[in-house]
C-alpha positions in Angstrom: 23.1 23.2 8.0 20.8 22.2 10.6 18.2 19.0 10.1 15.3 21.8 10.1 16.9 23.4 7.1 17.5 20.3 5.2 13.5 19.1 5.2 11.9 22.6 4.2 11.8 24.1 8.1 7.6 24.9 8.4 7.2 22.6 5.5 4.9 18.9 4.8 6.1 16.5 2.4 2.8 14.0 2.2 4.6 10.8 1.1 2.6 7.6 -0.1 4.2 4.3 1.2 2.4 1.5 -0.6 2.3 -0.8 2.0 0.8 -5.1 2.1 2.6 -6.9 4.7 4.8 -8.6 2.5 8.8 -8.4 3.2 8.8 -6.3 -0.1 6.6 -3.6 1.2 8.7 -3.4 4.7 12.1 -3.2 3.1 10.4 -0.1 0.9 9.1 1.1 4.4 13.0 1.0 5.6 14.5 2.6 2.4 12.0 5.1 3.0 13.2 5.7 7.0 17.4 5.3 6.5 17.6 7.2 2.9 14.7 9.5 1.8 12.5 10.5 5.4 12.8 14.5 6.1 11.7 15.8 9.9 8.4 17.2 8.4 6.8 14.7 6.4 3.4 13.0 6.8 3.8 9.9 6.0 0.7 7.8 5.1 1.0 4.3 4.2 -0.9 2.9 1.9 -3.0 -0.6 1.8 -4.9 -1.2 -1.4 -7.5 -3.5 -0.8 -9.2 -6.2 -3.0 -11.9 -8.2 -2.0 -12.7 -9.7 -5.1 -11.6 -13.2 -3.0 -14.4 -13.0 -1.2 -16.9 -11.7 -3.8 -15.4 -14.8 -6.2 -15.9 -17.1 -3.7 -17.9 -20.2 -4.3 -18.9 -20.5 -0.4 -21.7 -17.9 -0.8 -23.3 -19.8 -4.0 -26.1 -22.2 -2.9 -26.9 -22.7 -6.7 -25.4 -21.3 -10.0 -28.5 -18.9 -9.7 -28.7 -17.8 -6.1 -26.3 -17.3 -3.4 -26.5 -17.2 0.9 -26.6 -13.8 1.7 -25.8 -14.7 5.3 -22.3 -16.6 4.1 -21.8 -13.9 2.1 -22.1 -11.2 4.7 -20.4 -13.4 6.9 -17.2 -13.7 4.7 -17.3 -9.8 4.3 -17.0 -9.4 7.9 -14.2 -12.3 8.1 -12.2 -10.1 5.3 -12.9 -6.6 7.4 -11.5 -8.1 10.3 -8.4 -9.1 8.5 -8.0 -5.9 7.1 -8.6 -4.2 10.3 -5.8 -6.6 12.2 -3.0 -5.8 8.8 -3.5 -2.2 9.6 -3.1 -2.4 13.0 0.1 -4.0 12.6 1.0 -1.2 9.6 0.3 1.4 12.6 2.8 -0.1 14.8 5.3 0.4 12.3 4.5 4.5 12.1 4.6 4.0 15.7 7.9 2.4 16.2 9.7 4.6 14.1 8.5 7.0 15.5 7.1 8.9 12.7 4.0 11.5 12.6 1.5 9.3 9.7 -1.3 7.7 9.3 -2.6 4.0 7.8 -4.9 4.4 5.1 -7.2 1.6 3.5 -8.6 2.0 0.0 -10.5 -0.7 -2.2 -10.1 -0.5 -5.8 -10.3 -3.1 -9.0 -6.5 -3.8 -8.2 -3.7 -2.7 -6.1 -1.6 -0.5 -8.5 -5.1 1.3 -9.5 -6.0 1.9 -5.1 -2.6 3.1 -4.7 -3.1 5.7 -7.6 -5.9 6.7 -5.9 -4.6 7.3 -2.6 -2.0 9.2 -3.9 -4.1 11.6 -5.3 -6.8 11.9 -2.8 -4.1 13.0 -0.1 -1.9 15.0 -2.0 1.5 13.3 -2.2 4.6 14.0 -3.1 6.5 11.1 -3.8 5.4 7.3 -3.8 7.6 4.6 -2.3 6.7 1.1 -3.4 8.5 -2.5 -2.9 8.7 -4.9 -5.8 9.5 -8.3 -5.7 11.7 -8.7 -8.7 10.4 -10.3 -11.0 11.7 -11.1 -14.3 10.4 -9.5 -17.6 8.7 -11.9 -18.9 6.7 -13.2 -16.0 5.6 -9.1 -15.5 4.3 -8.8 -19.0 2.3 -11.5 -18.7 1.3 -11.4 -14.5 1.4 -7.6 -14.5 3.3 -5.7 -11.5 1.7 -3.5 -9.4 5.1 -1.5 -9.2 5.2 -1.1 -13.2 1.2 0.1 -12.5 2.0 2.7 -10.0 5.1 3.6 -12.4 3.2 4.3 -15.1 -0.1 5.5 -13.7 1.0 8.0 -10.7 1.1 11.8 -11.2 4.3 12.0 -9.2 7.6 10.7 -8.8 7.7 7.0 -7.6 10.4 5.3 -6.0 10.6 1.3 -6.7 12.9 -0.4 -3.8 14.2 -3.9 -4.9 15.1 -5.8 -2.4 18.4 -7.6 -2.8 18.0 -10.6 -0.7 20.7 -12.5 -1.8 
């Protein structure tokens, strides 16, 4: 059978890599390239942003009842360019592999929630998300954003653990 027939010949597969830098997210960006990638797929890897950093800030608060608008704007901008240099480096990954995808950026209330969202605004197929492993106890109480995309995604998701010892 030829690699054509295998992936759906004429066929895209829009897959959702949730994707934050971390070594987590990478080894879920491998699994997806050695075990799971198909010729036709549009990949589009996913970076849910948060900036409630900035917007809980105490930098931009002159008093309890006003703030600097102009410190405030100016740590927005810090935080854009940040974001803008992460997905630079996400699109050099697409690149290197060689596979046909694109980086997409989405703010939301919280990771797990932004990478819902992405995955239904462009259609995927299948979600591939790392998780760092943690125990449950410390996930009931700090949540996961894995367990969130788990539970919250209307299709199939694929959780890579990485096994690092």
């Amino acid at each position: 059978m030829s690699e054509g027939a295998v992936a759906g010949a004429g066929s895209e597969r829009v897959v959702a890599i949730a994707i934050d830098g971390s070594d987590n997210a990478k080894y879920a960006f491998d699994f997806y390239k050695q075990n799971i990638r198909k010729v036709n797929d549009r990949v589009y890897l996913v970076h849910s942003v948060e900036i409630n950093s900035v917007l809980h800030s105490t930098q931009w608060y002159s008093s309890p009842y006003s703030f600097d608008k102009e410190m405030l704007m100016k740590l927005l901008e810090e935080e854009k360019g940040k974001i803008r240099k992460k997905l630079e480096e996400f699109a050099v990954l697409l690149k290197d592999a060689g596979i046909d995808g694109t980086v997409k950026s989405i703010h939301a209330e919280s990771p797990g929630e932004g990478i819902v969202k992405a995955v239904d605004e462009i259609g995927a197929a299948v979600v591939v998300i790392g998780c760092r492993g943690m125990g449950k106890l410390r996930r009931t109480f700090m949540g996961s954003v894995s367990d969130y995309v788990l539970h919250h995604s209307p299709v199939p998701v694929i959780v890579c653990r990485h096994d690092d010892k």
